[in-house]
Steps between C-alpha positions, in 0.01 A plus 500: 500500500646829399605685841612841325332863421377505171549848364246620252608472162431879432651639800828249351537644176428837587765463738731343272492757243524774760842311660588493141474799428656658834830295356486688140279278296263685273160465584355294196826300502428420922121441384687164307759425742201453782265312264781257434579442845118488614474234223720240675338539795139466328655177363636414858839502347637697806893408481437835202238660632522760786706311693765638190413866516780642705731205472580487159301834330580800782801358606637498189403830403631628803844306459525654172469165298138568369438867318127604597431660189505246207624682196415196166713565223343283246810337286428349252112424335353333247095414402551187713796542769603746722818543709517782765756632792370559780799682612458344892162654563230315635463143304111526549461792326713398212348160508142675443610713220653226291214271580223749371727506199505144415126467587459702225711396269385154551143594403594675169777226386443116683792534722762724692801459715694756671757592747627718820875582584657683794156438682465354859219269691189521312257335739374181471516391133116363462396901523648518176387175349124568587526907365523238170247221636208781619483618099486132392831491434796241607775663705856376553814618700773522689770620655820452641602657861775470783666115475380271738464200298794225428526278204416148533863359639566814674500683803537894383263686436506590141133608371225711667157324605423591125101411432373413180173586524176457292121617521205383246214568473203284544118509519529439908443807738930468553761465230723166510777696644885329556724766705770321702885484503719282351644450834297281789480789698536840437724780681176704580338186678826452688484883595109432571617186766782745702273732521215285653773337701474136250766256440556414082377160452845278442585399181429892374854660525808339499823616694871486319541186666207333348310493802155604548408851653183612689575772707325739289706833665807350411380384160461868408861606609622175300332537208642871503863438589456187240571192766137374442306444174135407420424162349340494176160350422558131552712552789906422500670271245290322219282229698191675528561743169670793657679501159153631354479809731822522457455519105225714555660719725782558231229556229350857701891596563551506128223631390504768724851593397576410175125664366634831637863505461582478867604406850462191610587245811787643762479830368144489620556485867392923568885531679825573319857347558522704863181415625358807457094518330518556157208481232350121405481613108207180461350394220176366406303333213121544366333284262110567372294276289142539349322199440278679245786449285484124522134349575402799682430612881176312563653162407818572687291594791267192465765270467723631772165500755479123382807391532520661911168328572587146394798551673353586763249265542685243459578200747687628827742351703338330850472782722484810297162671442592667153765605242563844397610623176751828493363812615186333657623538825620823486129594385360344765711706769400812298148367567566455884676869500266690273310648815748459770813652366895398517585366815848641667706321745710708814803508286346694195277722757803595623642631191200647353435694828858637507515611119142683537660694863823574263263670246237625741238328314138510612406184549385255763536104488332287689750335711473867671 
């Protein structure tokens, strides 16, 4: 039973964008920044939710490694790709602008792919995907990020958490939604666990030695100092197919690179030689496809609806009630949510409380 305040989703993105803004993000570009966030948390995706806001987004900015105001230089453009810079501004923003792009490109020509370099964390890669599923559309991306992740035989990590990530469309209330790292775990779920005081299941992140690691606090400071890695989907060696994640992993890296021209792996870690914070210069990789140019949206749709139902009605394993197909579950939170809001453990109030007092906001939570 869920024990925390559940803070109205209103009040939560108004405060968002207000925090945002108080830290130099323009006001339509904070509008995004909050809607992403909020969207994890309607999913019930909280390891990049608010439970990320100051962490990884105001920290950053204040740190100097994230620029506030996102300035898109738009590089290179044809009637079906686009690559842009996003010059170390705020990866949701750019993210937004290149997807409304494709989604339009897409609809005039079949298909569209396009690309993002010198951004940073864009948010949970299914907000993307579903910009492309909510017009009918199938979405794909990824990214790469900080490496966590060793190759199958290894114990550095090499490769960030890297999702590949799709969303289509189908004639269900929820799209058939895939958004999950090519890693077991990922470092915002880790970061999610230390902050609620949880030990990393074993088997998740593997020390230099080979051995496993669980204290999720010291996980962190490994996986920054590089004497820990993540294991890739599969798990360690080749047994139980961490060679695919691994593959897959690999895949996002060099797309993400090679489609823009740049920095990939180590040079990804947001510290330079010295230690010192320096910009993560990510990249990330769009891909949108209308069905109208093959048999068209309805019988996409259709068939997609069909294929989740059978699967999931068919037979289940003794002692589970159902199966779920991707992004059901995540609909079914929003469901539980819609009227109650995002709940916010002590941690998070904590933060959210101090950065409104820095800014003399006026607002009151309910944990007050």
């Amino acid at each position: 039973m869920e024990t925390r305040p559940y803070v109205p989703w209103e009040l939560m993105n108004d405060f968002l964008i207000e925090a945002f803004k108080g830290y130099g993000v323009p006001e339509e570009d904070a509008a995004i920044c909050a809607d992403v966030l909020l969207e994890s948390d309607r999913r019930g995706i909280e390891s990049h939710g608010c439970n990320r806001f100051k962490p990884i987004y105001i920290n950053r900015i204040i740190n100097g490694t994230l620029l506030p105001k996102t300035e898109i230089e738009i590089v290179k453009e044809t009637p079906t790709t686009v690559v842009a810079d996003a010059h170390d501004g705020m990866g949701m923003v750019a993210s937004h602008k290149v997807m409304e792009m494709l989604i339009d490109k897409a609809k005039k020509y079949g298909m569209a792919g396009g690309a993002i370099k010198n951004s940073t964390h864009y948010g949970i890669a299914g907000y993307w995907t579903s910009m492309a599923s909510r017009e009918g559309l199938v979405g794909i991306t990824g990214t790469n990020a900080r490496p966590s992740i060793a190759p199958t035989f290894g114990v550095e990590n090499m490769m960030g958490t890297n999702p590949l990530t799709f969303s289509l469309p189908t004639d269900e209330e929820f799209p058939f939604c895939l958004d999950c790292a090519t890693s077991i775990v990922q470092r915002g779920k880790i970061e999610y666990y230390a902050r609620n005081g949880k030990e990393t299941p074993a088997g998740q992140v593997v020390a230099h030695d080979g051995s496993a690691m669980t204290d999720s606090e010291e996980i962190l400071k490994a996986l920054v100092d590089g004497t820990a890695a993540l294991s890739p989907l599969g798990g360690i060696g080749e047994e139980m197919g961490g060679y695919k994640g691994y593959g897959y992993a690999a895949v996002v890296e060099i797309l993400s690179a090679a489609l823009t021209g740049s920095q990939f792996m180590k040079a990804l870690t947001g510290t330079d030689e010295n230690g010192r914070p320096q910009m993560y210069h990510l990249g990330h990789f769009f891909f949108v496809i209308d069905p109208d140019a093959f048999m068209g949206r309805e019988i996409f749709k259709k068939t997609a609806g069909d294929i989740c139902r059978a699967l999931r009605a068919s037979k289940k394993a003794p002692g589970n009630e159902r199966i779920f197909t991707a992004g059901e579950k995540e609909y079914l939170v929003w469901l539980e949510r819609k009227e109650k809001g995002v709940p916010v453990g002590e941690a998070v109030q904590k933060e959210m409380t101090a950065v409104r007092d820095e800014l003399k906001l006026p607002f009151a939570f309910p944990w007050e």
